[in-house]
C-alpha positions as CSV (number, residue, x, y, z in Angstrom):
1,X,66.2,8.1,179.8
2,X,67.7,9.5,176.9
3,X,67.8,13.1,175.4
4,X,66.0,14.6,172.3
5,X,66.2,18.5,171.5
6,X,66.2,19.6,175.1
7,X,63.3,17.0,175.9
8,X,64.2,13.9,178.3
9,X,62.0,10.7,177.4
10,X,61.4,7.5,179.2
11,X,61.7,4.4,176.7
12,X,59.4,2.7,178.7
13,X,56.4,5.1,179.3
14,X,56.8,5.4,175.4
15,X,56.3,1.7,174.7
16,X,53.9,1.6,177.3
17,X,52.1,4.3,175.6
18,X,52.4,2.8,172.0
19,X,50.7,-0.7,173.7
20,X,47.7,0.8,174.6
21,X,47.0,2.8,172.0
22,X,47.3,-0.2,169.6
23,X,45.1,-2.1,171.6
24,X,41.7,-2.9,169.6
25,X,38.5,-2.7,171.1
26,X,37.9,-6.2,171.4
27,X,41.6,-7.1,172.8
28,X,40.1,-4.4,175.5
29,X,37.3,-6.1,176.4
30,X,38.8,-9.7,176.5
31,X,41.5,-8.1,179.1
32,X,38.7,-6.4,180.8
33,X,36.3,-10.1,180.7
34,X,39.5,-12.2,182.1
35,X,39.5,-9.9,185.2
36,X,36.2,-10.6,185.7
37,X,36.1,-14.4,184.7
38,X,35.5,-15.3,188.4
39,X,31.9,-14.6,189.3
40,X,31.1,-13.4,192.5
41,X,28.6,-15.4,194.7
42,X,25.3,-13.5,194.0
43,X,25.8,-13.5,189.9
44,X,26.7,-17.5,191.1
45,X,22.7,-17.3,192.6
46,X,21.2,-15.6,189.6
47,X,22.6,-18.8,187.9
48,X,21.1,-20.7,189.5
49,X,17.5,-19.1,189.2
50,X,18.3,-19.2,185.6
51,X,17.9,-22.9,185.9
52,X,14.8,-22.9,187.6
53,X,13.3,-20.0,185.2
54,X,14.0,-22.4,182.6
55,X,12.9,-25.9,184.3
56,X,9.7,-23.5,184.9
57,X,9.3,-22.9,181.5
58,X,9.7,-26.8,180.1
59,X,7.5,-27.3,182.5
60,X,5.1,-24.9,180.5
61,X,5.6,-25.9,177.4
62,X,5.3,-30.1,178.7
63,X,1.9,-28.6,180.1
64,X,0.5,-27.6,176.7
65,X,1.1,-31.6,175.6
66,X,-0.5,-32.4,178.6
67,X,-4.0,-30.8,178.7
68,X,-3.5,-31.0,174.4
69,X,-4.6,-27.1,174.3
70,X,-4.0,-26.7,170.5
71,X,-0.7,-25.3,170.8
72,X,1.2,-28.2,169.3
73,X,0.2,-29.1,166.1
74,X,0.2,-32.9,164.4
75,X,3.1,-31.4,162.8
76,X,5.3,-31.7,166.7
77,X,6.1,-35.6,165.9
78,X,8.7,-37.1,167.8
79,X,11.8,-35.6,165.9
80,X,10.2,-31.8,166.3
81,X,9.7,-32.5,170.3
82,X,13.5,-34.1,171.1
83,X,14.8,-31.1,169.0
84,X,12.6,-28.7,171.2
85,X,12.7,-30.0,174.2
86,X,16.4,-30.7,174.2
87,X,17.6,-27.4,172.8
88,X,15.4,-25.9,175.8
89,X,17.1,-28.5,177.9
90,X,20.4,-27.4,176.9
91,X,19.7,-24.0,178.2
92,X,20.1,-25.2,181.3
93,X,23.4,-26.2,181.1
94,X,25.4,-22.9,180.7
95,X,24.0,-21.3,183.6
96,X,24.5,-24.5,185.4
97,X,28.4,-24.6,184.8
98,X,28.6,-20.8,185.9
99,X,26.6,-21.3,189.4
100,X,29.0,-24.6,190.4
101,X,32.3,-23.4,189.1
102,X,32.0,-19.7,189.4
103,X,33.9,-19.2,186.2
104,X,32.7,-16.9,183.1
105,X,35.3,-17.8,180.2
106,X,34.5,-22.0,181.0
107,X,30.4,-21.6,180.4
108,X,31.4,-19.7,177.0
109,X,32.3,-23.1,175.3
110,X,28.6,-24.4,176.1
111,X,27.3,-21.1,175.1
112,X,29.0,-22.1,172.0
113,X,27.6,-25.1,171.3
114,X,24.0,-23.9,172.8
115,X,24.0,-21.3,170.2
116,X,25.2,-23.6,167.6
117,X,22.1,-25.9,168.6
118,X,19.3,-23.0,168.6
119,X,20.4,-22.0,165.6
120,X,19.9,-25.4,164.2
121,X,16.4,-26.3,165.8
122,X,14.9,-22.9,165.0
123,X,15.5,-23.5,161.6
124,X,14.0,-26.3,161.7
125,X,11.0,-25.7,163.5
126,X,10.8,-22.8,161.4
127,X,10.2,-24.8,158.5
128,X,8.0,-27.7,159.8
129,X,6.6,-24.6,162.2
130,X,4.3,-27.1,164.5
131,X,2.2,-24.6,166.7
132,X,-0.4,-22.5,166.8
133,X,0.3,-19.4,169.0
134,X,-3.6,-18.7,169.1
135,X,-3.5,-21.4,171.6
136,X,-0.2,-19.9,173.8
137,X,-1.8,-18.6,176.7
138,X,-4.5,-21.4,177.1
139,X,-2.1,-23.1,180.2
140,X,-2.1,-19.8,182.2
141,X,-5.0,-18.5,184.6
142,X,-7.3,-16.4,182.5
143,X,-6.1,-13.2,184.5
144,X,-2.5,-13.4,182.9
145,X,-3.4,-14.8,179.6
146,X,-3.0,-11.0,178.0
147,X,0.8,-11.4,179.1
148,X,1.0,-13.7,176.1
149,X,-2.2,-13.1,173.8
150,X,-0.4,-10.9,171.3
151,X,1.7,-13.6,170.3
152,X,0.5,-14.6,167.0
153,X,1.7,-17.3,164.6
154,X,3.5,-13.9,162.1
155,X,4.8,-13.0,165.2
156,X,6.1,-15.8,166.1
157,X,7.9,-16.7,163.0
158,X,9.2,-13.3,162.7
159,X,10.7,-13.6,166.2
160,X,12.1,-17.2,164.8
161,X,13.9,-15.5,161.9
162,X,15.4,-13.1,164.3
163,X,16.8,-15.9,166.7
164,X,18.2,-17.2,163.2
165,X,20.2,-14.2,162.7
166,X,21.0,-13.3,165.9
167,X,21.9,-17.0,167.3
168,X,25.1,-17.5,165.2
169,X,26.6,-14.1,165.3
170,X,26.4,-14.7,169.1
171,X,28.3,-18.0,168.7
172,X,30.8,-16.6,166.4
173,X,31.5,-13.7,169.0
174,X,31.2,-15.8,171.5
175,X,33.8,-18.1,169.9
176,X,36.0,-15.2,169.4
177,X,35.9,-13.9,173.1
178,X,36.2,-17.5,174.6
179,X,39.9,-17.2,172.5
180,X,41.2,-13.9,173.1
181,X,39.6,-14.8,177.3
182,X,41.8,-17.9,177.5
183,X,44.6,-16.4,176.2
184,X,44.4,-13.0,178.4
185,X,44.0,-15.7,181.6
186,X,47.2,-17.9,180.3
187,X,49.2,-15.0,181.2
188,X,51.0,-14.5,183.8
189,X,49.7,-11.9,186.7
190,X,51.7,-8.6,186.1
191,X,53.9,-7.7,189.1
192,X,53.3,-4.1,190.9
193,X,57.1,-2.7,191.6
C-alpha cells in the first residue's frame, strides 16, 4: 500500500479494478459461457429430444415424397433433395455432440459448419424454390392442418430470406465465441487465497 495526499491505496484492488472495467461485453460473456461449458444432465436430455424433434421432422418432410401430396415440386430433383435432406440431417449432429459429451464450447465448431451449410442450401433452394406450401399440411390429420395452413409459398420465401441473413451472422458470432470460449477454458483455474 502506498500513500497519496492522505489517501492509502492498494495497487492491486486498483489493477483489479482497471481489468474489469476494460473488459468488453463480449470478453464478459465468453468468461461467463466457459463457466458454463459443461452442461448439466437435464440440458444433456433436451439434447437429446432435439434429435428426435428433428428425426420426427425428416420423417415429415420423407412423408410428403411418400404419399406425393404436391408439396415437392418436379423442381426437388436429386441434387435439391441430398442438399435438403442432409442440411436437415446435419441438424442432428450438434445437439448430438452436446447430449454425449456434455460440453457447450465443442458443439460450437458443428454449429459452425451447420450454419455455414444452411446458409448455402437455403440459397439455393431459394432460387430453384421446389415446393408448394399450398400442399404443407396435407401429411397431418385434418384436425391440425390449421397449425400449418398459413404457410404460403410468399411466406415461405420470405422466412427463406430471413434464414439467409440470419444463418451467417450466427456462424460468424458463433465463430467468434467458440475463440474467445477456448481461450477463457485454456486458462488456468484462478486460486482462492
Amino acid at each position: 500500500m502506498r500513500l497519496i495526499s492522505g489517501q492509502t491505496f492498494a495497487k492491486d484492488e486498483i489493477i483489479l479494478g482497471e481489468t474489469k472495467a476494460t473488459k468488453n461485453w463480449f470478453a464478459r460473456r465468453a468468461e461467463a459461457e466457459a463457466k458454463r461449458d459443461a452442461i448439466p444432465y437435464s440440458e444433456r436430455v433436451g439434447n437429446v429430444v432435439a434429435v428426435v424433434a428433428i428425426i420426427l421432422v425428416i420423417l415429415y418432410f420423407v412423408a410428403h415424397q411418400i404419399w406425393s401430396t404436391g408439396f415437392f415440386t418436379s423442381k426437388f430433383d436429386t441434387l435439391e433433395m441430398s442438399l435438403f435432406y442432409g442440411s436437415i440431417m446435419f441438424g442432428i449432429v450438434t445437439p448430438f455432440f452436446r447430449a454425449l459429451f456434455g460440453r457447450k464450447n465443442l458443439a460450437r465448431l458443428f454449429e459452425i459448419f451447420g450454419s455455414v451449410l444452411f446458409t448455402v442450401v437455403l440459397a439455393w433452394l431459394f432460387m430453384v424454390f421446389p415446393f408448394d406450401f399450398a400442399y404443407f399440411a396435407d401429411v397431418l390429420p385434418s384436425f391440425l392442418r390449421f397449425l400449418l395452413q398459413w404457410i404460403s409459398n410468399d411466406i415461405a420465401r420470405v422466412l427463406m430470406v430471413l434464414g439467409i441473413i440470419v444463418a451467417p451472422i450466427m456462424a460468424t458470432y458463433t465463430a467468434v465465441l467458440y475463440v474467445f470460449v477456448r481461450k477463457e477454458l485454456s486458462k488456468p483455474a484462478l486460486k482462492s487465497n
